[in-house]
N, C-alpha and C positions, 0 to 999 in steps of 0.2 A: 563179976566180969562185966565191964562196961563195952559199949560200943558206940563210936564217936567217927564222923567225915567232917573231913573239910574239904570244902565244894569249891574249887575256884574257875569263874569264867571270865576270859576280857574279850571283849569284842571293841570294844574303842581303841584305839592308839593313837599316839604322835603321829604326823607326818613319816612317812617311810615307811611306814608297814600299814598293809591292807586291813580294813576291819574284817570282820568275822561273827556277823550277827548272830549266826548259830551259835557261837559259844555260852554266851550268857543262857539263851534257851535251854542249852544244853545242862546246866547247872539245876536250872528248874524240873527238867524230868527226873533227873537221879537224884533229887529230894526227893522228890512226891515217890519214886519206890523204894527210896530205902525209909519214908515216915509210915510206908502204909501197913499198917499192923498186922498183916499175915505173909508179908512178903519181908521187907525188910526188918522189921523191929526195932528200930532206928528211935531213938525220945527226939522233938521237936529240941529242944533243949540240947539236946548231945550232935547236934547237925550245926554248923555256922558256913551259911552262904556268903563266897565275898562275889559283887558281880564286880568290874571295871575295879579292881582295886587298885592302889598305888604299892609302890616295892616294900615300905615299909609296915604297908600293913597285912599283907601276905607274909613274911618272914616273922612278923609276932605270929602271927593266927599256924605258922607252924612249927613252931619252938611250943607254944601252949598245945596244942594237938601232942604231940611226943615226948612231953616231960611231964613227969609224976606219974605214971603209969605202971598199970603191974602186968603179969606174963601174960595173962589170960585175955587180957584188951584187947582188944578188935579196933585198930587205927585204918582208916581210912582218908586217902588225900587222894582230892583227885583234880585235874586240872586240863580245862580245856580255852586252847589259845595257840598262840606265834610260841614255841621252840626256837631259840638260836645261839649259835653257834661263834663266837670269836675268833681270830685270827690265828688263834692256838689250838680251834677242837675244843673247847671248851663248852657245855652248853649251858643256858641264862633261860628262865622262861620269864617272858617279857611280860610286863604288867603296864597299864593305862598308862604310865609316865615315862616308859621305857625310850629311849632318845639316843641319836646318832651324832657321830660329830661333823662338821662339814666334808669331814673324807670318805665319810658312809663306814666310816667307825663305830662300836656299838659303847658307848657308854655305860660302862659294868656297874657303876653304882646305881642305876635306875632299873634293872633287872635284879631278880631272885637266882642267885648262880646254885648249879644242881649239887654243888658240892657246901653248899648250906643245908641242903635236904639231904646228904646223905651222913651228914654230921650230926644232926639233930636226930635221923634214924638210929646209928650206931648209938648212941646216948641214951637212947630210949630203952625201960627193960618189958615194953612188951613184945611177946615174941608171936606176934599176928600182925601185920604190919603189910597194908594192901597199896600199892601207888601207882591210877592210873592214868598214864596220860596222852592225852588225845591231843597233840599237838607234832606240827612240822619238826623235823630234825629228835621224834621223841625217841629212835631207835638209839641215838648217842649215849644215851643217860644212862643203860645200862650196855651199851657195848665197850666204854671205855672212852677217855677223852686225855689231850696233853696238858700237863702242864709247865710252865717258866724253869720254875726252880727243881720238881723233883720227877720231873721225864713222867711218865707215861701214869695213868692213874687206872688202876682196874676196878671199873666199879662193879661189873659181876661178881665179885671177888669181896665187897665190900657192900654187895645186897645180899651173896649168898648166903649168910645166916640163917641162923635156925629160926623159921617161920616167918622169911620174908618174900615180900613175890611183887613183882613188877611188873605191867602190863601196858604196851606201848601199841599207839591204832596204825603204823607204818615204821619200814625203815626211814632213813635220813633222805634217802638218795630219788624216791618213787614215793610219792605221798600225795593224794587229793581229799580235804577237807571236808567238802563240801560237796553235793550234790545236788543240782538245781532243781526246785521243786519241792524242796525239804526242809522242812524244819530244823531238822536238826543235824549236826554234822554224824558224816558213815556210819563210824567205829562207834561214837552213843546211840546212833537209833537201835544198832544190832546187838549191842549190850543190853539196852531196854527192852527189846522185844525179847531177847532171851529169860530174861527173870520175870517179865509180866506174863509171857505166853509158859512158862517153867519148861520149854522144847530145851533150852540148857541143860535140866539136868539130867546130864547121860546114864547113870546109874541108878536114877529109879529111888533114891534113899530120901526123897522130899526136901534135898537142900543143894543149894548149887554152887559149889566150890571155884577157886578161879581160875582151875586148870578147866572144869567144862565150859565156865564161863567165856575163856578164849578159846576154847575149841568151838564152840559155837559163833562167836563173832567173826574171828577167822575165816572160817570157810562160807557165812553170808557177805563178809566184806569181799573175798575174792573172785566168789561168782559176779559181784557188782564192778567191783574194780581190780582185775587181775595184779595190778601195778602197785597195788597196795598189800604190807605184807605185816599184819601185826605179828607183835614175837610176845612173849610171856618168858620173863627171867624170874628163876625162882629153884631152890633144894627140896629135897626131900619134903619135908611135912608145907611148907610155901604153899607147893600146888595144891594142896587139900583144905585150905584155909575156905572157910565154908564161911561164903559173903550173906547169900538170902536165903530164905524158905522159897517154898513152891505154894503158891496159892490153890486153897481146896480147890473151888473151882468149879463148873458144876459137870458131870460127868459128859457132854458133850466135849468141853475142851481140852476133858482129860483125856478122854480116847483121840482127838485131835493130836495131841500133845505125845500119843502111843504111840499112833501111825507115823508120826514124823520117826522114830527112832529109828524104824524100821526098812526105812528106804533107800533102795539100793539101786543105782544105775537107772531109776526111772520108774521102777515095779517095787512092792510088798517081797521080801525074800522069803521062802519056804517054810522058815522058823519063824519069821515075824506073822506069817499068815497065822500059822497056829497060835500064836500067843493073842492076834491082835482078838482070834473068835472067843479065846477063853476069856481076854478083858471086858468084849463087847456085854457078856453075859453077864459078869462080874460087877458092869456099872448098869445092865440094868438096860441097855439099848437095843432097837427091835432092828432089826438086816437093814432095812433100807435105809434108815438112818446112818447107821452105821455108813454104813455102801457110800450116802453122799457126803461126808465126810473124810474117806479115804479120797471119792473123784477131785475134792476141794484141796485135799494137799498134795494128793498125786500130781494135778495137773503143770505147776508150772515145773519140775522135777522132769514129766515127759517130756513135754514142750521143752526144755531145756536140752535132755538130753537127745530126742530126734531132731534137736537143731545141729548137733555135732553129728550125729550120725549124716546126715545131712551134708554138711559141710564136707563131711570126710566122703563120702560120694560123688558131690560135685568135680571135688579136686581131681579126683580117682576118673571121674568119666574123661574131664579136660586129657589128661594123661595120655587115655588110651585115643584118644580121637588125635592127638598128634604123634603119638608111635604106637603100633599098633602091640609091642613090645615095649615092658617097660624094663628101663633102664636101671643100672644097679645103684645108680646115683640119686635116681628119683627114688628108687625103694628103700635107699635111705633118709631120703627126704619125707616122704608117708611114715616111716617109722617115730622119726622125729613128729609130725604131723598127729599121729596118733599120741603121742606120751600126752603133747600139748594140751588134748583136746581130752583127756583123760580115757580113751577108750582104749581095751583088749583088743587082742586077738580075736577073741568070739565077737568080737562087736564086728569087726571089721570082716574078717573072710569072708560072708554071707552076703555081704556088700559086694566086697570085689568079684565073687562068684556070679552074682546077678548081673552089676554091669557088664561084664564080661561077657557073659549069657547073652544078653542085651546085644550088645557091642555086635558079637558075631553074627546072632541072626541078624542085625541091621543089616552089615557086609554082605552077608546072603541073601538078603532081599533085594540090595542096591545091585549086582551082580544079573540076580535075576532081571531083574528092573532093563539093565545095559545090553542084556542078551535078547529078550523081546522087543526093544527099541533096534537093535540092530539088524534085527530078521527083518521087522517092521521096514525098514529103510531099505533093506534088497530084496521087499517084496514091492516097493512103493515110493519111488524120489520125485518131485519131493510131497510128503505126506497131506494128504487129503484131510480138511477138520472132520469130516467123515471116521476115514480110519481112526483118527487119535481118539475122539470124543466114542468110540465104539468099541476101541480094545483097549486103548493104553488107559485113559483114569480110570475103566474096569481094573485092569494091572496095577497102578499105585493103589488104588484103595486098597485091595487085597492083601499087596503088601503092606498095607500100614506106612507110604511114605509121604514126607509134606514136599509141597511144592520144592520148596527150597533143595530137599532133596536127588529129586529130579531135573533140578533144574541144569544141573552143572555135567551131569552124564547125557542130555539132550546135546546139549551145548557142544559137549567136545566128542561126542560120535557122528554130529550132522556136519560138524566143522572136519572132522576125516573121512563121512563120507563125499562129501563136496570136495575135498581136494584128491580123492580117489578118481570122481568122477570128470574132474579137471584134468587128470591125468589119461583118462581116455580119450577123452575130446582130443588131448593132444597125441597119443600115440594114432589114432582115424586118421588124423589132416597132415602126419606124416607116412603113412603109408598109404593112405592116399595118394599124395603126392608123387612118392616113389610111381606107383602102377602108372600114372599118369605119364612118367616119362618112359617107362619101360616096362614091358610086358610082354611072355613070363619076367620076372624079376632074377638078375644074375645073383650069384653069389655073393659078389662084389656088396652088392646095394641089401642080401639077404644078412647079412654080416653086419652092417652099420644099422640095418634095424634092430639087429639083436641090441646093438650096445644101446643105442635112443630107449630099448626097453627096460634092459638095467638100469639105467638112469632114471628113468621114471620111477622106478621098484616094481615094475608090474612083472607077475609071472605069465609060463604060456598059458595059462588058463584064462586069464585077464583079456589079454589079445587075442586068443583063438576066434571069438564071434567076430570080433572087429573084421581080421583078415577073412575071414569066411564070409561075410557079407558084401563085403566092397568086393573081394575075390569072383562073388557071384555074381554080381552087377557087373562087372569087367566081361565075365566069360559070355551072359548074356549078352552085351552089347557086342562081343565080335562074333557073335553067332550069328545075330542082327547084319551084322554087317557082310557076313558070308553066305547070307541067304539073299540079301540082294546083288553080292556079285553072280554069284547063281542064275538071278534072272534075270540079270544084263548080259552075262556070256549068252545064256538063249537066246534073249533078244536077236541079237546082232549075228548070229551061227546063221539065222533064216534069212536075214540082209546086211548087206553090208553098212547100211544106215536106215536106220528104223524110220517107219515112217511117220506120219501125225497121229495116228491110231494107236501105233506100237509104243510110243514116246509119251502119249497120255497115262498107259496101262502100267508103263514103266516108274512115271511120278506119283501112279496112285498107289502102285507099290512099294514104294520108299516111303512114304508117309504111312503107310500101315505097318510097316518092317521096320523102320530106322526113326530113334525116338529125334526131336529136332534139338 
C-alpha cells in the first residue's frame, strides 16, 4: 500500500488574474504534515511539489500520480490557486502560463481543464483517491459543469465511486481566499490546524478521515467567514478515507484536544464533564492544570457565543423601546434572527424575560419620575435650584435614571405646565375685564365666559380662585366705596355745605377708605 500527493501551488500568473502569494506557501505547509512521521507518513520521495507550474507540467505530474496504481493507494492531489470557469461552465485550474484573449477569453490550452482530472481519476484503479481544492469557482468541479457537444456533465456522478472523495474550500458563487494577516489561505490554515492540533479527529480512533477532516474545517472556515461554504463530495467508504494520524503528543494537548470535543454552545456539556475528569486522570494531570486548559479553549467559544447572545439582545431591547408590543412581523424577524445566529429557544426567552423585566420597570420608574416632577410644579412654578437639587436628583438617583432620561419628561411637563398657566393668565384679564364693565355680571356676559373657558380647556376648578379673587377685590373695593358714601351723606345731613373743617375730615377719610 503506497501513499503519494501531489501538491500544486500557483501564486504568479499572466496579466488578468490576481496573484495569490498564499498559494505557494500553502503547498509548503501540507508537505511538511503529510512528511512528518507521526502525523502524515508521507516518504519525501512519494510527495512532488509543483510551485508556479506551467499547464504542461501539472497534467504530466497528474497522469503519473494516477496511473499504475493498485486499490489500496492512497492518491493525493491537491491544489491551491485561480479556479475558472469558461463560457460554457466549464472549469480549468489556471497554472503560471494561464492567458486570455484580447476579449477576456480564457485560453483553454494554457489551463489544466477538470475534466483531464476526472479522466485520469476514473483510469485510475486505486480506489482511495483524495482531491482537495482550495481554489475560487472550486465548488463547480464537483457540482457539475456543461458542455459543447454532450449537454450537461455530472461530475458527482463520475467522483462518486467507490472510495473517492472531493473536498472543495467554497462554493462558486461566495468565496474569499485569503485573509489579511495570514499566511496562509482560509480553508489550508484550518485543514492544517486540524491534523497538527489532531482536534479533527471526531471519533477518538487516532486517525483523521476526510469526512472529520471537513467537518472540522468547515465549521472554523464559517465562524471566520460566514460566506464561505466548503462541501465534501464523496460515497460511502470516500468519507472514511483515513488521510493522517493523530500525533502522540504530550498529554497536555491531548486533553486540549478532549475538551474541544466537548463543547457545546459556549460550556463543557454534562457528559463531556464526566469524560473530560476520567481523561484528566488518565493522562496524568493535576485540576488546575487541567482547569487552565479548558479556560484556554473555552474562551473564544464564550466570547463567541455571549456575543450572539448579545447581539440578539440589543436587537430585542431596540424593538421594545420603539413598540412597547411586538409586532408579529418582527417576531418573525427575531425568529429568523435567532436561526442566523444559531441560538434556541433557551437561549433567548431568559433574554427577552430580562429585557422585558428591564423595559417595564424603566416605564415605572420614568412614570414615577413624571408624577413627582408634576406635583413638583403645582407645588412650585417655576422651580427653585433649591427644590430640584433637594428632591428631584434625590428621585432620579433612586430611580436609576440618566439625565437623558429625564430630560424629555422635564421638558414636555414644564412646557404643559407653562401653557396651562398661559391659560390662566388669560382667563384673569378676561374676566377681569368683564367685572370692569359690569358688576354683578349679567347672564349675558356669565354665558360668553363659560365659552372663553371651554376654549381655553380649563374646567370650573381651574377658574374658581381666579373669580373668587378678583370677585373679592371687586366686592371690597364697592364696600370702600360705600362707606365713604356713608360719610359724605353724614357730612352734609348736619349742613348743607360742609365747612373747611368738615371738608378736611372728609379727604382724610377717603384717602384711608378709598384705595387711589
Amino acid at each position: 500500500m503506497a501513499k503519494l500527493a501531489l501538491l500544486i501551488g500557483v501564486s504568479v500568473y499572466e496579466p488578468g488574474l490576481n496573484p495569490l502569494p498564499s498559494a505557494v506557501r500553502d503547498v509548503e505547509a501540507v508537505y511538511e504534515v503529510l512528511l512528518h512521521p507521526e502525523i502524515g507518513e508521507f516518504a519525501a520521495s512519494d510527495i512532488l511539489r509543483l510551485e508556479n507550474p506551467e499547464r504542461q507540467a501539472v497534467e504530466m505530474a497528474i497522469e503519473m500520480l494516477f496511473s499504475n496504481r493498485h486499490k489500496d493507494d492512497l492518491l493525493l492531489l491537491y491544489f491551491s490557486g485561480h479556479g475558472i470557469k469558461d463560457d460554457r461552465g466549464r472549469l480549468y485550474l489556471a497554472t503560471r502560463n494561464t492567458s486570455k484573449t484580447p476579449q477576456g477569453e480564457l485560453i483553454r490550452s494554457t489551463s489544466v481543464s477538470a475534466n483531464f482530472i476526472h479522466d485520469r481519476m476514473i483510469e485510475s484503479r486505486s480506489r482511495r483517491q483524495v482531491v482537495i481544492l482550495d481554489s475560487c469557482f472550486s465548488g463547480a468541479f464537483a457540482e457539475g459543469m456543461s458542455a459543447k457537444d454532450d449537454g450537461t456533465i455530472d461530475i458527482r456522478q463520475q467522483l462518486g465511486g467507490e472510495g473517492r472523495a472531493v473536498l472543495t474550500s467554497s462554493t462558486s458563487t461566495q468565496y474569499s481566499f485569503e485573509e489579511e494577516g495570514q499566511d496562509l489561505s482560509i480553508y489550508t490554515r484550518f485543514l492544517i490546524e486540524g491534523i497538527k492540533s489532531g482536534e479533527a479527529d471526531r471519533d477518538q480512533d487516532e486517525f483523521i478521515s476526510v469526512d472529520e477532516l471537513h467537518e472540522y474545517a468547515s465549521q472554523k472556515v464559517q465562524k471566520l467567514q460566514p460566506a464561505m461554504k466548503p462541501e465534501i463530495y464523496a460515497i460511502r467508504e470516500g468519507f472514511k478515507i483515513r488521510l493522517t494520524k493523530v500525533a502522540p503528543g504530550d498529554p497536555r494537548q491531548r486533553y486540549h484536544k478532549e475538551v474541544a470535543r466537548f463543547i457545546h454552545r459556549g460550556e463543557i456539556s454534562l457528559v463531556g464533564r464526566r469524560t473530560l475528569d476520567y481523561q484528566k486522570t488518565r493522562l496524568g494531570l493535576e485540576t488546575t492544570e487541567a482547569k487552565a486548559i479548558e479556560d484556554q479553549v473555552l474562551e473564544p467559544y464564550r466570547d463567541q457565543f455571549h456575543e450572539k447572545l448579545q447581539q440578539y439582545q440589543q436587537v430585542f431591547t431596540e424593538l421594545l423601546e420603539r413598540d412597547e408590543t411586538i409586532a408579529d412581523s418582527d417576531r418573525h424577524d427575531l425568529q429568523n434572527l435567532q436561526e442566523i445566529l444559531g441560538l434556541r429557544n433557551e437561549d433567548t426567552m431568559p433574554i427577552e424575560a430580562l429585557v422585558t423585566a428591564q423595559f417595564k420597570t424603566h416605564q415605572q420608574n420614568l412614570q414615577t419620575y413624571e408624577q413627582a416632577f408634576t406635583t413638583a410644579l403645582q407645588q412650585e412654578f417655576p422651580l427653585s435650584r433649591a427644590s430640584r437639587d433637594r428632591f428631584l436628583r434625590q428621585t432620579q438617583q433612586q430611580l436609576e435614571l440618566a439625565n437623558g432620561d429625564i430630560a424629555a419628561i422635564e421638558s414636555q411637563i414644564t412646557a404643559e405646565v407653562e401653557a396651562y398657566h398661559q391659560k390662566l393668565q388669560d382667563y384673569q384679564r378676561l374676566f377681569f375685564t368683564a367685572t370692569q364693565q359690569e358688576y354683578p355680571l349679567s347672564k349675558a356676559t356669565r354665558t360668553d365666559l363659560r365659552q372663553q373657558q371651554q376654549r381655553l380647556g380649563l374646567t370650573d376648578v381651574d377658574v374658581a380662585p381666579i373669580e373668587a379673587q378678583i370677585t373679592t377685590q371687586i366686592e371690597s373695593y364697592h364696600q370702600k366705596l360705600q362707606q365713604y358714601e356713608q360719610a359724605f351723606v353724614k357730612a352734609t345731613q348736619r349742613q348743607h355745605y360742609p365747612d373747611e373743617v368738615t371738608r378736611k375730615q372728609l379727604q382724610l377719610h377717603k384717602k384711608l377708605v378709598l384705595p387711589k
